[in-house]
GUVO-616486 format. One record per residue: residue number from 0; residue in three letters; x, z, y of N, C-alpha, C in turn. Coordinates in Angstrom, 3 decimals. Example, Ala and Ser with C-alpha at 12.3 -4.5 7.8 and 13.67 -1.06 7.14 Angstrom:
BEGIN
<0,'ALA',<13.190,7.800,-5.690>,<12.300,7.800,-4.500>,<13.200,7.800,-3.300>>
<1,'SER',<12.850,7.080,-2.250>,<13.670,7.140,-1.060>,<12.900,7.870,0.030>>
***
This chain:
BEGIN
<0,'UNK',<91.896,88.911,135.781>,<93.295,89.165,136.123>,<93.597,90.666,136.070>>
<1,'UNK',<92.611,91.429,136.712>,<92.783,92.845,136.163>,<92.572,93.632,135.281>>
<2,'UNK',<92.027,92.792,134.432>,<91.949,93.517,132.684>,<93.337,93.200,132.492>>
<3,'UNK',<93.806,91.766,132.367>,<94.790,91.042,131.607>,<96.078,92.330,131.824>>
<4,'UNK',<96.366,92.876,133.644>,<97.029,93.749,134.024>,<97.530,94.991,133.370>>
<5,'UNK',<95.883,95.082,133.330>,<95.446,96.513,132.760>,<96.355,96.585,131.286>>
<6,'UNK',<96.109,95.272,130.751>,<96.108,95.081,129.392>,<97.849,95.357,128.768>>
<7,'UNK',<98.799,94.687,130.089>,<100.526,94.963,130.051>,<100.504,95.998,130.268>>
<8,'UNK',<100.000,96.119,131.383>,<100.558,97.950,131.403>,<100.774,98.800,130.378>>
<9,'UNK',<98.960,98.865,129.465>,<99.008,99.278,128.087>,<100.038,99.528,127.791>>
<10,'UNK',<100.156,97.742,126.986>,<101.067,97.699,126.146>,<102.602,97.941,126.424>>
<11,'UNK',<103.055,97.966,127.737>,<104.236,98.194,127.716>,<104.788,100.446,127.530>>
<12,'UNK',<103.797,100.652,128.263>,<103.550,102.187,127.730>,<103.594,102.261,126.474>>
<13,'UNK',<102.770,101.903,125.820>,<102.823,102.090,124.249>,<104.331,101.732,123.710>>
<14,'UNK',<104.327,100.848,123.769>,<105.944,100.279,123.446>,<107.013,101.706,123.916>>
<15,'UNK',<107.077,102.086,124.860>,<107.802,103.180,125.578>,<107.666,104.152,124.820>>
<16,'UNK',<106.343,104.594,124.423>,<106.246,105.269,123.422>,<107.185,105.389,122.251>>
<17,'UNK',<107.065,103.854,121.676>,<107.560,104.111,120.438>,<108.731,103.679,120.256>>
<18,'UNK',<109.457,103.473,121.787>,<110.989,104.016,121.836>,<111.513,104.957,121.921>>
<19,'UNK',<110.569,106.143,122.459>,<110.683,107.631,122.593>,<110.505,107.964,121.928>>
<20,'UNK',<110.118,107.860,120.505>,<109.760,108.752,119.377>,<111.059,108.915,118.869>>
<21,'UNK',<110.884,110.354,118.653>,<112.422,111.284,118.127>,<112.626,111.195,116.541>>
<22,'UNK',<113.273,111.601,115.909>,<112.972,112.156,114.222>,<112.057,113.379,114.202>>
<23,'UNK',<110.995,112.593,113.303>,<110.235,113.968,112.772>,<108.804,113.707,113.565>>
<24,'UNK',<108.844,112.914,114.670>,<107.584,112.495,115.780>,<106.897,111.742,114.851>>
<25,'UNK',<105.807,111.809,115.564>,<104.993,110.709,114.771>,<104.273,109.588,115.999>>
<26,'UNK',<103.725,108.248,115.882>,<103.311,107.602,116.750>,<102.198,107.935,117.394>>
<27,'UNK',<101.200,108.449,116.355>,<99.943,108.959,116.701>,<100.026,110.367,117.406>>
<28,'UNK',<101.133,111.114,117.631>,<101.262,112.077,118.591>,<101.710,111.582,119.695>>
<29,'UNK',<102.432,110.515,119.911>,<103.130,110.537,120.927>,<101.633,109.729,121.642>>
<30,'UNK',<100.946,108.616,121.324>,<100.153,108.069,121.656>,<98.666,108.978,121.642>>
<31,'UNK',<98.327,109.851,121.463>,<97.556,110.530,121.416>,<97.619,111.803,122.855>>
<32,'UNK',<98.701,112.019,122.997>,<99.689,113.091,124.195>,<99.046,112.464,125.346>>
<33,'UNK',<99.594,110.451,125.314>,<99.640,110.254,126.885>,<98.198,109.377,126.650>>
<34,'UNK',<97.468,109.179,126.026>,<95.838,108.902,126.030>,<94.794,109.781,125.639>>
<35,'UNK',<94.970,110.396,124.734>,<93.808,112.117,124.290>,<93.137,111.412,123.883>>
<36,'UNK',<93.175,110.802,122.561>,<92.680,110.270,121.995>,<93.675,109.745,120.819>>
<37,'UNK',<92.752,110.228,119.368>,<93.995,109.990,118.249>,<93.844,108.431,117.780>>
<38,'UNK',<95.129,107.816,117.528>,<95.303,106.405,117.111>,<95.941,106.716,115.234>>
<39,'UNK',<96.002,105.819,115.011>,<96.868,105.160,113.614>,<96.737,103.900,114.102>>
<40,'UNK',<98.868,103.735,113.605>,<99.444,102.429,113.549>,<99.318,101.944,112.369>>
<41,'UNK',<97.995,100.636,112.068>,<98.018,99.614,110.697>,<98.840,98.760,111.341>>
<42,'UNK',<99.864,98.198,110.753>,<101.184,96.609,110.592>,<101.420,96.528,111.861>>
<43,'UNK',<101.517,97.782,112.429>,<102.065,97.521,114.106>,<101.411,97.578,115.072>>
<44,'UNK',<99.803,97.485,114.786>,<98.683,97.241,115.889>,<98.329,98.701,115.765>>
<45,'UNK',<97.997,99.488,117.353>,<97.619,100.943,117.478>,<96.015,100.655,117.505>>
<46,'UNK',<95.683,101.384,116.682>,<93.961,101.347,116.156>,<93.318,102.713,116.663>>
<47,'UNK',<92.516,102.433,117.503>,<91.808,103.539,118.305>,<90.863,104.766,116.937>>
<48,'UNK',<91.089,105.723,117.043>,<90.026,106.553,115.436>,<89.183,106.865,116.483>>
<49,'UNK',<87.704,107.041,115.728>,<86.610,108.058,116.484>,<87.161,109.311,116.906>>
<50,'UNK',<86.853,109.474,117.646>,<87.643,110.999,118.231>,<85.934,112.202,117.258>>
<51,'UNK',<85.347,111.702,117.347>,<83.910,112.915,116.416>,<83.551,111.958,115.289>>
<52,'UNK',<84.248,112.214,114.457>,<83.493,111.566,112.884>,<81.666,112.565,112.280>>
<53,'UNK',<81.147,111.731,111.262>,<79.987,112.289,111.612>,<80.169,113.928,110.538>>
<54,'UNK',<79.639,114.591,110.495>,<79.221,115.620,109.638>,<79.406,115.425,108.431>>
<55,'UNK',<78.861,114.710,108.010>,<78.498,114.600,106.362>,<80.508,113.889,105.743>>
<56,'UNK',<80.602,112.991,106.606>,<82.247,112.451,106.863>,<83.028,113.768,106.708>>
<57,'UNK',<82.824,114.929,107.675>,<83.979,115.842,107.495>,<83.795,117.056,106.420>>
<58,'UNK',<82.681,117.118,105.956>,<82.102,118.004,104.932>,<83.003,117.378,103.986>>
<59,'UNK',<82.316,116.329,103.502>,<82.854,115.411,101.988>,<84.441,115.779,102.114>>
<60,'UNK',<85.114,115.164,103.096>,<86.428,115.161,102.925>,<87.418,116.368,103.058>>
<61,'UNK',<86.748,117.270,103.468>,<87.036,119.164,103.715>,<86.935,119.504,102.139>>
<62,'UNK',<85.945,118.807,101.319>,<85.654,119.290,99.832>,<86.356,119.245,98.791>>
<63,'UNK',<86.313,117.631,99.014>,<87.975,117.127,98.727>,<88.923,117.617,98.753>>
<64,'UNK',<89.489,117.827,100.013>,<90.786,118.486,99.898>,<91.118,119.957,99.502>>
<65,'UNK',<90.039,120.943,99.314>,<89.620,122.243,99.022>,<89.533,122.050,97.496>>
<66,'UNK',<88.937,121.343,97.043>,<89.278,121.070,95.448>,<90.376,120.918,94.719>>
<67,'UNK',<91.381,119.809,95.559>,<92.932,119.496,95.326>,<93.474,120.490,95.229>>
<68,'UNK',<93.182,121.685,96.695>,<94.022,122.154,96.894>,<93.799,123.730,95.650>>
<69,'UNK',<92.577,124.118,95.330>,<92.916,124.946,94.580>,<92.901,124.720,92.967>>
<70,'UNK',<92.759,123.427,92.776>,<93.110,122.380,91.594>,<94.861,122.853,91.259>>
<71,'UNK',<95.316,122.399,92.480>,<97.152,122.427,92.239>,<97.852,123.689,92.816>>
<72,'UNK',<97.135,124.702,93.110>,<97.861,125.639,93.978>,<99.072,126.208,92.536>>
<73,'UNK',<100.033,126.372,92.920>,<100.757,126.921,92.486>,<101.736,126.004,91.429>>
<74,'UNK',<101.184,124.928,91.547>,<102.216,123.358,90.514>,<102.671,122.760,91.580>>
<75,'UNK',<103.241,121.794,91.277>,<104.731,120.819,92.052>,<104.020,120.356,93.221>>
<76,'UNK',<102.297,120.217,93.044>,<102.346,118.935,93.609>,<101.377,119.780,95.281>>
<77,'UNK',<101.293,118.617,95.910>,<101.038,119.874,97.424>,<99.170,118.640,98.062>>
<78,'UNK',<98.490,119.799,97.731>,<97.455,118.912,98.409>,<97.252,119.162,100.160>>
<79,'UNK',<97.185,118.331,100.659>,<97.026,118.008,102.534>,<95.819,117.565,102.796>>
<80,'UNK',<94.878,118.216,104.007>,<93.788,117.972,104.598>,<93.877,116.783,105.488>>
<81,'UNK',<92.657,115.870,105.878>,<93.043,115.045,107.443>,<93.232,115.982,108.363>>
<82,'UNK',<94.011,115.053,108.976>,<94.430,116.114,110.497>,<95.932,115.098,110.017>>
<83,'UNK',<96.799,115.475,108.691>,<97.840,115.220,108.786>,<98.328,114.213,108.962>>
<84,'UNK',<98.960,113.876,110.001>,<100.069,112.595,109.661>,<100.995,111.726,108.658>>
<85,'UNK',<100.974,110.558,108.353>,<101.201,109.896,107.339>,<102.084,108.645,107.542>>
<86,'UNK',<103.406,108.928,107.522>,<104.403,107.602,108.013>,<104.915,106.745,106.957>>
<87,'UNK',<104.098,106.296,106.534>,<104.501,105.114,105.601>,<105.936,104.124,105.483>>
<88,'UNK',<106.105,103.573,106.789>,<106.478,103.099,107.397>,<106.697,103.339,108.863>>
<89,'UNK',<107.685,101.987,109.880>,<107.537,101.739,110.638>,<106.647,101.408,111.617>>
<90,'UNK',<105.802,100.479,111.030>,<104.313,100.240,111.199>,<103.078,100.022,110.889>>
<91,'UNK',<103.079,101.215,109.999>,<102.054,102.550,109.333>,<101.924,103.598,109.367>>
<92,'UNK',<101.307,104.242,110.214>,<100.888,105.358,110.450>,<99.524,105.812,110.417>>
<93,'UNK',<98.900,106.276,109.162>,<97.588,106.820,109.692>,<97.736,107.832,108.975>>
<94,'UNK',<96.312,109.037,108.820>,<95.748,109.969,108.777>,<94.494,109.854,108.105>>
<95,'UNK',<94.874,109.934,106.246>,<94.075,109.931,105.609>,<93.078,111.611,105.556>>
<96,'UNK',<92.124,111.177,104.968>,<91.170,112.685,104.495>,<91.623,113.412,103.821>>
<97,'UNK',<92.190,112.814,103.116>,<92.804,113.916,102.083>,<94.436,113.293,101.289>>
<98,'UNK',<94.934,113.883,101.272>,<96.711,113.701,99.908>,<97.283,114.463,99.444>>
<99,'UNK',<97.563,113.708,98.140>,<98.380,114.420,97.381>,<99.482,114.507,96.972>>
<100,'UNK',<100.691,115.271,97.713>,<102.380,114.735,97.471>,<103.048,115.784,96.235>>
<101,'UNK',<104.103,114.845,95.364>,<104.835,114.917,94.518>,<105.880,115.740,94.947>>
<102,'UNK',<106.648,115.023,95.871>,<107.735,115.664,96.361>,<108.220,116.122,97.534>>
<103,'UNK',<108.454,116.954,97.717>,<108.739,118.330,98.270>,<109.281,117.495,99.661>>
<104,'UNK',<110.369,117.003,99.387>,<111.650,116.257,100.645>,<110.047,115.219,101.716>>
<105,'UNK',<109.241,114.809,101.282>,<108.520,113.935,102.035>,<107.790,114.975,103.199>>
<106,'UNK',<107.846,115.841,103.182>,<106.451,116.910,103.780>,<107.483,117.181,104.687>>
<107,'UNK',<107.414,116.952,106.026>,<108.514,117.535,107.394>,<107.244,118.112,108.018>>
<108,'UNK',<107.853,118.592,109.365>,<107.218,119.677,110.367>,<105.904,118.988,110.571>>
<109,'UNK',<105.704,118.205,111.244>,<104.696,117.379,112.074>,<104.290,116.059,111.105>>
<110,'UNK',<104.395,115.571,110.335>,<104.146,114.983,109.411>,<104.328,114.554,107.587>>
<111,'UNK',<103.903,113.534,106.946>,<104.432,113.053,105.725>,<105.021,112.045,105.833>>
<112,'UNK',<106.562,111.424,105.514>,<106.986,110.615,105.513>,<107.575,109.929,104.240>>
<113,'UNK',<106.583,109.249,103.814>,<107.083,108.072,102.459>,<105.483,108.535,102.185>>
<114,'UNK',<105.314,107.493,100.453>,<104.091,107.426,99.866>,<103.847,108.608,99.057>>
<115,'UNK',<102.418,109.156,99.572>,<101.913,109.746,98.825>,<101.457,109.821,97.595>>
<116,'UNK',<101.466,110.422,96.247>,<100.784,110.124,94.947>,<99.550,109.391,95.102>>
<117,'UNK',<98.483,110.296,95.679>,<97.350,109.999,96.063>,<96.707,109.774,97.343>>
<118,'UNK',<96.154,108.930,97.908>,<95.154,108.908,99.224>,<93.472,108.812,99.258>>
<119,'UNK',<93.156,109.495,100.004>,<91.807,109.483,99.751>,<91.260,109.151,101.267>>
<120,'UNK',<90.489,108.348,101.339>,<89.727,107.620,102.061>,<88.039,107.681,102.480>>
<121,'UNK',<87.530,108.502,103.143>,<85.590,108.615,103.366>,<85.649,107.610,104.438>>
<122,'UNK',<84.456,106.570,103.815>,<84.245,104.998,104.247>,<83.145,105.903,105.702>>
<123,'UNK',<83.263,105.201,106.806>,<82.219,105.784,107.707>,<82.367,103.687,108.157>>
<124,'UNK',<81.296,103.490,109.083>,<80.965,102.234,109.673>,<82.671,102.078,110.506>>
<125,'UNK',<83.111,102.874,111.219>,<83.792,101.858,111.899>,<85.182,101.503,111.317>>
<126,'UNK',<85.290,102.565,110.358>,<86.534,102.277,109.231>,<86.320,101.920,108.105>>
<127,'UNK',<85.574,101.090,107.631>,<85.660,100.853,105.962>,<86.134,99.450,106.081>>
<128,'UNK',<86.438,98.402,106.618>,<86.602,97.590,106.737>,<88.503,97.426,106.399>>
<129,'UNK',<88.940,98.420,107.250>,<90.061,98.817,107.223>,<90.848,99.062,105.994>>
<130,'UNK',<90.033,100.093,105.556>,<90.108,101.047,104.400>,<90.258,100.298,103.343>>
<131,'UNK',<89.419,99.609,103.131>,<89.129,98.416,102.316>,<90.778,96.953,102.087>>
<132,'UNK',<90.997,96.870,103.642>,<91.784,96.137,103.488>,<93.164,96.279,103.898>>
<133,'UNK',<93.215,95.924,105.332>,<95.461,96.499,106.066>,<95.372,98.322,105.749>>
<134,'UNK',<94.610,98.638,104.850>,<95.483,99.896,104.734>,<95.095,100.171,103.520>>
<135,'UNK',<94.670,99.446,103.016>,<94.643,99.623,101.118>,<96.027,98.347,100.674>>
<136,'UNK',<96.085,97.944,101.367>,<97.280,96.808,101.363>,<98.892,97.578,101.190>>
<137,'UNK',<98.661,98.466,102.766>,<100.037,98.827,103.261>,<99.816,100.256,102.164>>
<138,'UNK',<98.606,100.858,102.068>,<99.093,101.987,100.578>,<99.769,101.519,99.279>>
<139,'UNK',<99.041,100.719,98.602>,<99.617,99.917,97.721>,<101.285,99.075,97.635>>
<140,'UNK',<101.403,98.878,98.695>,<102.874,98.107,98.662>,<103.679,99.141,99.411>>
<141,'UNK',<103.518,100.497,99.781>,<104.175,101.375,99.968>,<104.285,102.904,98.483>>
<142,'UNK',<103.322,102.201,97.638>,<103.823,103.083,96.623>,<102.908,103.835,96.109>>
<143,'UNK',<101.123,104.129,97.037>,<100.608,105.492,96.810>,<99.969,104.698,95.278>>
<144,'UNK',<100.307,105.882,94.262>,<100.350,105.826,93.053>,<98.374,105.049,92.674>>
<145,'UNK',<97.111,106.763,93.202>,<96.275,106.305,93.361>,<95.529,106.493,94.346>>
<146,'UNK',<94.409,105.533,94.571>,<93.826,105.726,95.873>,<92.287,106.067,95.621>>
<147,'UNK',<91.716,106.405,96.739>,<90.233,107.259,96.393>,<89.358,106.455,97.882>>
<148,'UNK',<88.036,105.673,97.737>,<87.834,105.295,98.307>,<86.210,105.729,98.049>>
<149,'UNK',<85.510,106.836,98.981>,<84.682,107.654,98.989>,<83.559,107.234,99.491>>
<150,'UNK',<82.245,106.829,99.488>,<81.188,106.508,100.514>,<80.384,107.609,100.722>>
<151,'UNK',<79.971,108.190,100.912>,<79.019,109.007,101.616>,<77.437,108.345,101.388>>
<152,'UNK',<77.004,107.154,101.430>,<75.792,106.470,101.900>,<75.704,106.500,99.829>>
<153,'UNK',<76.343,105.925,99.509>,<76.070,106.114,97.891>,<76.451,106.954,97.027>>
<154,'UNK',<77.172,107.742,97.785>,<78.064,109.481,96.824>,<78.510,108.607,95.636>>
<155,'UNK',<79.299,108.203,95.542>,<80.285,107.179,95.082>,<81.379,107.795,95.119>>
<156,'UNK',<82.639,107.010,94.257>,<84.156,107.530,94.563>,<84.985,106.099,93.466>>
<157,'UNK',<85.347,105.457,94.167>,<85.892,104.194,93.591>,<87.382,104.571,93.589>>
<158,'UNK',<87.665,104.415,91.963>,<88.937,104.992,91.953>,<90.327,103.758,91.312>>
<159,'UNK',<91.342,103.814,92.506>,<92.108,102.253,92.548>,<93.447,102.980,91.833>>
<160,'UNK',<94.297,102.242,90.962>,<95.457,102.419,90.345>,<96.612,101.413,91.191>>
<161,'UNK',<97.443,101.821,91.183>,<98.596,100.605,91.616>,<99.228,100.233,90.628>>
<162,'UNK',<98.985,98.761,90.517>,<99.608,97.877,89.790>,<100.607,96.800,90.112>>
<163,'UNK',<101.874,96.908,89.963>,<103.137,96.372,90.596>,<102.450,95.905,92.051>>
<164,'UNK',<102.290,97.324,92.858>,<102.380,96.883,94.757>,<101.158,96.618,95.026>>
<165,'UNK',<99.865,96.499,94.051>,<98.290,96.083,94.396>,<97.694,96.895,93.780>>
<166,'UNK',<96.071,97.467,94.119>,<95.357,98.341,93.824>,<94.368,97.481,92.737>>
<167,'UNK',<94.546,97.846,91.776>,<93.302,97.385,90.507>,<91.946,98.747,90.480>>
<168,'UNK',<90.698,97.780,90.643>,<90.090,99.328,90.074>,<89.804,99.778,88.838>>
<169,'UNK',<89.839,100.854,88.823>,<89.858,101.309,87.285>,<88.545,102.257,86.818>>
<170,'UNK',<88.034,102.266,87.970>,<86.478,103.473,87.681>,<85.750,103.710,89.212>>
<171,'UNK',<84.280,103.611,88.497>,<83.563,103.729,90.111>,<82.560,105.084,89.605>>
<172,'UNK',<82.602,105.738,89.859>,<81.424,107.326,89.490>,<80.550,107.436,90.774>>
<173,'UNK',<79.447,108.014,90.189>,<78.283,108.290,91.235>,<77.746,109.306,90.995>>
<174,'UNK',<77.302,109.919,91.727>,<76.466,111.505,91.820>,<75.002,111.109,91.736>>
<175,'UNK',<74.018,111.704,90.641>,<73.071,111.503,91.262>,<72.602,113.552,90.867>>
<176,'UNK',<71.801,113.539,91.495>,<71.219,114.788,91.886>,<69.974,115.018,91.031>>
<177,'UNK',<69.853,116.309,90.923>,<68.533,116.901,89.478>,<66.716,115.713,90.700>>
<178,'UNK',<67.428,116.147,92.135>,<66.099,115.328,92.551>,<66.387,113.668,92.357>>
<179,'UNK',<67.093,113.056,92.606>,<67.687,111.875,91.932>,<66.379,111.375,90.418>>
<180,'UNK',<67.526,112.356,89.502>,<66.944,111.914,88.041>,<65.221,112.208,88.024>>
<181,'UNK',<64.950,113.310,88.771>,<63.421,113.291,88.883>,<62.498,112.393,89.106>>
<182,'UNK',<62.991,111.714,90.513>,<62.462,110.333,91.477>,<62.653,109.389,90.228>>
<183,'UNK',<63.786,109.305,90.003>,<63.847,108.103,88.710>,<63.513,108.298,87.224>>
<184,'UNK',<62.787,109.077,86.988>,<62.769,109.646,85.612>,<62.181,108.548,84.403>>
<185,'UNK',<61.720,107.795,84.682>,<61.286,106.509,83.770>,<62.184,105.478,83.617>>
<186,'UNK',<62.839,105.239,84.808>,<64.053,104.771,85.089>,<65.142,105.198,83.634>>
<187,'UNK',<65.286,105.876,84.314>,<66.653,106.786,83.270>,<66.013,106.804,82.126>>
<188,'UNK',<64.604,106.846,81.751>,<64.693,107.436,80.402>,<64.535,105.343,79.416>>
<189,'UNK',<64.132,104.321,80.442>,<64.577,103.673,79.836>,<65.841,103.216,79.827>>
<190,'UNK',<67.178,103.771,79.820>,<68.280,103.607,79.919>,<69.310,104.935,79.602>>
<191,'UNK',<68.416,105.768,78.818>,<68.235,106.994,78.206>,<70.256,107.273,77.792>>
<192,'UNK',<70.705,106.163,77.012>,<71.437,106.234,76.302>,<72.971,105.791,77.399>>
<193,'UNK',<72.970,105.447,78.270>,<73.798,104.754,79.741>,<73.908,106.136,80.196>>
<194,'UNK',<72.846,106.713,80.538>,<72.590,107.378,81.538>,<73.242,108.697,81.301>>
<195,'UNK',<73.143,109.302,79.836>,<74.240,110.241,79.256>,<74.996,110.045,79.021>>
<196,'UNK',<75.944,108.807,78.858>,<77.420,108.462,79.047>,<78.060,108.589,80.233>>
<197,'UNK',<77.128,109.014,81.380>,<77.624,108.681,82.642>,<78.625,109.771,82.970>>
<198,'UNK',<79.771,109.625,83.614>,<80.305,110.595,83.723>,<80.339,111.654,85.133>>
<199,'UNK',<80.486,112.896,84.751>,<79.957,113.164,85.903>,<81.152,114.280,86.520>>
<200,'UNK',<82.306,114.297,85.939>,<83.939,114.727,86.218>,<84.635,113.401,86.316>>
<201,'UNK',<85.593,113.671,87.454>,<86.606,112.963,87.513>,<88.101,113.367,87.446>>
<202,'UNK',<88.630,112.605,86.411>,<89.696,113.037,85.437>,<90.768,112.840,86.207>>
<203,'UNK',<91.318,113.588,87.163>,<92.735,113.106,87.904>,<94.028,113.123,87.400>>
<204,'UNK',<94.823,111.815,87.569>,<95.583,111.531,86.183>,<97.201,112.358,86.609>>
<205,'UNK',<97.323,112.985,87.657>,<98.398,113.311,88.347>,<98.856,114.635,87.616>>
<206,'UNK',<98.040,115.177,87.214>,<98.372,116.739,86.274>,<97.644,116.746,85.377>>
<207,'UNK',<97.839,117.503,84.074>,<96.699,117.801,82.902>,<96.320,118.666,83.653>>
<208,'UNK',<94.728,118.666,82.535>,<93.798,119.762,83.287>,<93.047,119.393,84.267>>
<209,'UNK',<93.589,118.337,85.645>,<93.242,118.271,86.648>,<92.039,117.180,86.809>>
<210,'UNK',<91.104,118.091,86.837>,<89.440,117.409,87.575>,<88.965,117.650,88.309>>
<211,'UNK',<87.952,117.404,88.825>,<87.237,117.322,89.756>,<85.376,116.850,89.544>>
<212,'UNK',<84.672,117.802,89.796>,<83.046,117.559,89.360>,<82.902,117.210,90.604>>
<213,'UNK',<81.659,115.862,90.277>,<81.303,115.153,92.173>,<80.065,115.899,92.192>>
<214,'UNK',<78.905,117.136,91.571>,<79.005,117.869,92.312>,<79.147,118.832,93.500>>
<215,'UNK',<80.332,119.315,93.196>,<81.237,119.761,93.834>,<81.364,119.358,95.026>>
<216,'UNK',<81.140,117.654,95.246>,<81.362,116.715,96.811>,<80.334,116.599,97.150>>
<217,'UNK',<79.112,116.264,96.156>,<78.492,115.468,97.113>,<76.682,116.302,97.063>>
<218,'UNK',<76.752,117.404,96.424>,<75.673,118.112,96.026>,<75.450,119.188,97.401>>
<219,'UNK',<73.985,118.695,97.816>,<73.788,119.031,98.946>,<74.671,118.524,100.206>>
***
C-alpha cells in the first residue's frame, strides 16, 4: 500500500511537471530539477538514464561528436554533443551522444526541437534495448534522416537510412586494430581478398567530403 502511494504521488508530480513546462523547457530539466537525476521521455513514459555512463561510453561518443564537429565547422550544418536535449515531440524527449542539425530555426536556448539529420546512439547494457527499439521507432517516424547505432563491445557502427518513416540498414563497419589483424593473421590472410575490401572510412552522406575514419573512434 505504500509503494502503490509512493507510486501516485510520483506520478502525479511528474504530471505537474509537465504542466509547468514553459516554451523552450524541456521535460528532462524540469524532471531532473525536482529528482537530480536525468530522465528522457520515450512515448510518454519518463525513463530513468544512468546518472555515470562507463568510460569507454563517453570517450567513443566525445569522438564522435569532435569529428562532426570539426568535419562541419564552418557549413550549414551544426554538430551537438550529449548533454543536449532533444524534443522530438510531445512524448519524446531524449539526449542522444551525438547530432547533427540542418536547420538553424530547430536549435533554441536549452534545447533541439524537431528532427535531427542525424542521431547517434553508443549501445551500453542498460540502453540498447531502447536504442534498438521506442527510440529508433520515434527517430524514424519523426524524420531523423540517418541514424548511427555504435557498440563499443564490437567497435562497430551500424549505419540506418530512413525509408518512408522506418530505418533500413544500409552498412555495418568494424574497426579492427594492427593488434587485431596480427592475432588473426591466418585468418585474414585466408580471406585475403574480403579483408582489403573492408572499409575502413565512413562516408557521411549529409555533405561532400564528409567522413569519418573509425580509427579515429575506436583506436585505443
Amino acid at each position: 500500500m505504500i509503494r502503490l502511494l509512493r507510486w501516485l504521488s510520483w506520478i502525479r508530480r511528474t504530471d505537474d511537471l509537465k504542466n509547468d513546462l514553459g516554451r523552450g523547457d524541456c521535460m528532462d530539466h524540469a524532471v531532473e530539477r525536482e529528482y537530480q537525476t536525468p530522465f528522457e521521455l520515450i512515448d510518454g513514459k519518463v525513463v530513468m538514464m544512468s546518472p555515470r555512463p562507463r568510460v569507454r561510453h563517453v570517450q567513443v561518443a566525445a569522438r564522435i561528436a569532435n569529428l562532426f564537429d570539426q568535419k562541419l565547422r564552418g557549413k550549414r550544418y551544426t554538430a551537438l554533443p550529449d548533454g543536449v536535449d532533444l524534443i522530438l515531440d510531445e512524448k519524446n524527449h531524449f539526449i542522444p551522444d551525438a547530432m547533427i542539425v540542418c536547420d538553424p530555426d530547430k536549435i533554441k536556448d536549452t534545447c533541439v526541437e524537431g528532427a535531427p539529420d542525424l542521431v547517434v546512439e553508443v549501445l551500453s547494457p542498460s540502453t540498447a534495448k531502447r536504442d534498438r527499439g521506442d527510440k529508433a521507432k520515434a527517430y524514424a517516424k519523426a524524420g531523423v534522416r540517418v541514424y548511427w547505432i555504435v557498440s563499443i563491445e564490437t567497435r562497430s557502427i551500424e549505419i540506418y537510412h530512413n525509408e518512408e518513416g522506418r530505418f533500413e540498414l544500409a552498412q555495418v563497419y568494424t574497426y579492427y586494430s594492427e593488434a587485431d589483424r596480427a592475432r588473426n593473421a591466418e585468418l585474414l590472410e585466408e580471406h585475403r581478398e574480403e579483408e582489403a575490401d573492408m572499409p575502413y572510412t565512413i562516408p557521411v552522406e549529409l555533405a561532400p567530403g564528409f567522413d569519418i575514419t573509425l580509427a579515429d573512434i575506436f583506436e585505443n
